[in-house]
C-alpha atoms as a printed R data frame, in Angstrom:
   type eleno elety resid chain resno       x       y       z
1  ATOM     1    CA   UNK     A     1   0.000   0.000   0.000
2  ATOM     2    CA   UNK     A     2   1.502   3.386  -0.987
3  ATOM     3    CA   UNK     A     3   0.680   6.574   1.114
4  ATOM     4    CA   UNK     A     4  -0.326   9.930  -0.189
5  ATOM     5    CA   UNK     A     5  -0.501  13.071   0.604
6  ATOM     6    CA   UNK     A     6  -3.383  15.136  -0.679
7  ATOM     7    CA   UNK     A     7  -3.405  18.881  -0.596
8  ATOM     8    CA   UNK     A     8  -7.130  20.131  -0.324
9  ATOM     9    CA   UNK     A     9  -8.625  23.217   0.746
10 ATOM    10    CA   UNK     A    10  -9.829  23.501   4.137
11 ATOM    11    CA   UNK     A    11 -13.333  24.193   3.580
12 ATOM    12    CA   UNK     A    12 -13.121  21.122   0.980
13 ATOM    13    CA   UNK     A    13 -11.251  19.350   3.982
14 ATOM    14    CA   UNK     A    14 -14.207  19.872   6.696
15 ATOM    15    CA   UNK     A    15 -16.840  19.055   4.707
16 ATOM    16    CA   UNK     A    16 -15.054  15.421   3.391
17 ATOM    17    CA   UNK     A    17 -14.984  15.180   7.425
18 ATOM    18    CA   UNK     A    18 -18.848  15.562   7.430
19 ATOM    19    CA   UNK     A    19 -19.467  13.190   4.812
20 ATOM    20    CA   UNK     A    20 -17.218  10.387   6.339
21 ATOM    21    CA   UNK     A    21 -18.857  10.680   9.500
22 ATOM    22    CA   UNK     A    22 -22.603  10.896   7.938
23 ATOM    23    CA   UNK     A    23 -21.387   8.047   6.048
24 ATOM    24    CA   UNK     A    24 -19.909   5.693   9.217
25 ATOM    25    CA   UNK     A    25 -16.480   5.875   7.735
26 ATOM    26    CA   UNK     A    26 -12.976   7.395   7.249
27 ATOM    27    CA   UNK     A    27 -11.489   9.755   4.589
28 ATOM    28    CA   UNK     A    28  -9.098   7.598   3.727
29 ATOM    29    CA   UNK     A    29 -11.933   4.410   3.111
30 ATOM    30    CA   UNK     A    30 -14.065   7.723   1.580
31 ATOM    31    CA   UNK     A    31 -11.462   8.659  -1.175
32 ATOM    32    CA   UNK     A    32 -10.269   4.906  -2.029
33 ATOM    33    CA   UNK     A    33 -14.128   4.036  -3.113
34 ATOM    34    CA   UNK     A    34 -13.932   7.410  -5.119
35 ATOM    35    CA   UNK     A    35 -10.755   6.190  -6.572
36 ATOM    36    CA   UNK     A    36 -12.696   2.740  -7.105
37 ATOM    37    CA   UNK     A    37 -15.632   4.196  -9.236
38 ATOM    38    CA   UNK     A    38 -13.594   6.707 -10.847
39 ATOM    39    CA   UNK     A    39 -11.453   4.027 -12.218
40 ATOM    40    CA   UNK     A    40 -13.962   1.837 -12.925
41 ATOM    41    CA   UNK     A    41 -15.213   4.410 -15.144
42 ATOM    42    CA   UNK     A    42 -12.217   4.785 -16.729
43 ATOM    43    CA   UNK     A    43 -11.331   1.116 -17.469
44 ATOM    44    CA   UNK     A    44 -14.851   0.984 -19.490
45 ATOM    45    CA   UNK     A    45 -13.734   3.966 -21.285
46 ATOM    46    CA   UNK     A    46 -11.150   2.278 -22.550
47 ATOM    47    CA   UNK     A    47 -12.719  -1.085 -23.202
48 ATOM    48    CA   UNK     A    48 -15.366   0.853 -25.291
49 ATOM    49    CA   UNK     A    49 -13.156   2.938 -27.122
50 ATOM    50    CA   UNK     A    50 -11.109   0.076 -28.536
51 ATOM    51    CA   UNK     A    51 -14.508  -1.964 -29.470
52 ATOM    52    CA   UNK     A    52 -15.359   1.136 -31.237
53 ATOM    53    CA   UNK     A    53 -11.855   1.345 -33.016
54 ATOM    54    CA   UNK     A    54 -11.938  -2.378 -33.734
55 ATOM    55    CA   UNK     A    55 -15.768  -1.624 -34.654
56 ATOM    56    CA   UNK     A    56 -14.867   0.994 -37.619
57 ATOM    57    CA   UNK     A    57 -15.983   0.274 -41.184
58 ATOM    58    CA   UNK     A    58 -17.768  -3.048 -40.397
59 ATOM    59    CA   UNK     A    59 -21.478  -0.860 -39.578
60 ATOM    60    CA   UNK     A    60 -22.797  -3.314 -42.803
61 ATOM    61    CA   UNK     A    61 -21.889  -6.172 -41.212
62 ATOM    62    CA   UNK     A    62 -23.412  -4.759 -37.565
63 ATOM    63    CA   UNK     A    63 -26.620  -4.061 -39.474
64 ATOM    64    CA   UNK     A    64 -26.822  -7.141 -41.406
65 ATOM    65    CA   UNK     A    65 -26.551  -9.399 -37.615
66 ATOM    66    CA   UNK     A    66 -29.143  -7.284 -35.939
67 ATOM    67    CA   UNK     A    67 -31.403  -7.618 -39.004
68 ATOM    68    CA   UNK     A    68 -30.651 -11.692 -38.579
69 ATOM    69    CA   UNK     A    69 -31.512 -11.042 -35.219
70 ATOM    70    CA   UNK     A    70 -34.952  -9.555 -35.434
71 ATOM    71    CA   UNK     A    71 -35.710 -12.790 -37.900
């Protein structure tokens, strides 16, 4: 596990205190499920963007299985 040191503002700081506590739970555990999502998020990015690149000029062939597929 690395450490990291995060410069916020305090206003920013205080109310991340709030929200842990509302919450049941620390910053730290606060920030590493917003890390979680946010790189969840980007690993699907990524995943879509290279269907879509392996995707480009077949559309006919796209259109031609969902066709197939309505019967």
């Amino acid at each position: 596990m690395t450490a990291l040191t995060l410069r916020l503002p305090s206003e920013k700081h205080q109310r991340l205190k709030q929200l842990a506590k509302k919450r049941g739970t620390t910053i730290n555990r606060l920030l590493d499920e917003m890390t979680t999502l946010l790189l969840a998020e980007f690993d699907l990015e990524t995943r879509y963007l290279a269907r879509v690149e392996r995707g480009k000029g077949k559309q006919q062939r796209g259109l031609e299985l969902l066709e197939k597929a309505r019967g």
